[in-house]
C-alpha positions as CSV (number, residue, x, y, z in Angstrom):
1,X,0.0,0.0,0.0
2,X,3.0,2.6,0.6
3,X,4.4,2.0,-2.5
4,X,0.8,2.6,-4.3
5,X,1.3,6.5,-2.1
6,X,4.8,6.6,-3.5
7,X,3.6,5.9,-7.0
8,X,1.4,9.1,-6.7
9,X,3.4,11.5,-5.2
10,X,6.4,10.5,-7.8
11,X,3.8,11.1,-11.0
12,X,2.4,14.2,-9.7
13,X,6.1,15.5,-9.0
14,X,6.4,14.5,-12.3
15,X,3.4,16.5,-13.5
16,X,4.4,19.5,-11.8
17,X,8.4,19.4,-13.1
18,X,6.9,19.2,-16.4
19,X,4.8,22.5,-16.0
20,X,7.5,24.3,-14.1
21,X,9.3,23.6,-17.3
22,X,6.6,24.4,-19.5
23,X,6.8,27.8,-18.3
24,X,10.3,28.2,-18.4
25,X,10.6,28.5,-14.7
26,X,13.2,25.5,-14.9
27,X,15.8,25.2,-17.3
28,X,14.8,23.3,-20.5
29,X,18.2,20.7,-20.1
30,X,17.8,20.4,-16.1
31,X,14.3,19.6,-16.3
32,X,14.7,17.4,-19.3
33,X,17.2,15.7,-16.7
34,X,15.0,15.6,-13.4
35,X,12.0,14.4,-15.4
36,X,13.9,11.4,-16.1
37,X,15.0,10.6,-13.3
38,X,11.4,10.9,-12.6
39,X,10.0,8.7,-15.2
40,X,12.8,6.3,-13.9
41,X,11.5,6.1,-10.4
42,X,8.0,6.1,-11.9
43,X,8.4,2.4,-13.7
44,X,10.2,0.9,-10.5
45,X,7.4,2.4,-9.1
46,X,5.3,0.4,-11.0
47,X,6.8,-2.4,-10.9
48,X,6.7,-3.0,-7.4
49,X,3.5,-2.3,-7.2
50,X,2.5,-4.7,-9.9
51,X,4.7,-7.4,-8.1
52,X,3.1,-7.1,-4.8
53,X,-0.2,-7.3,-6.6
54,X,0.7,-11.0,-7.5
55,X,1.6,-12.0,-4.6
């Protein structure tokens, strides 16, 4: 269940990096870069989840 809160709170981080960078409050390359981090942590994320589903 804490991974399912983790999950969240990493896409929504994700959401809000990408409109801090659509409004050029970030720079363009260091968001690029924390984004995909982001996106990184997002499909471990998932992946745990969808493990602990199964079991």
């Amino acid at each position: 269940m804490k991974m399912n809160i983790a999950l969240k709170e990493a896409s929504e981080t994700q959401y809000w990096l990408s409109l801090l960078k659509a409004i050029d409050y970030l720079d363009s390359k260091l968001a690029e870069s924390i984004i995909n981090d982001c996106k990184e942590l997002n499909k471990m994320l998932v992946a745990i989840v969808k493990q602990q589903k199964e079991k």
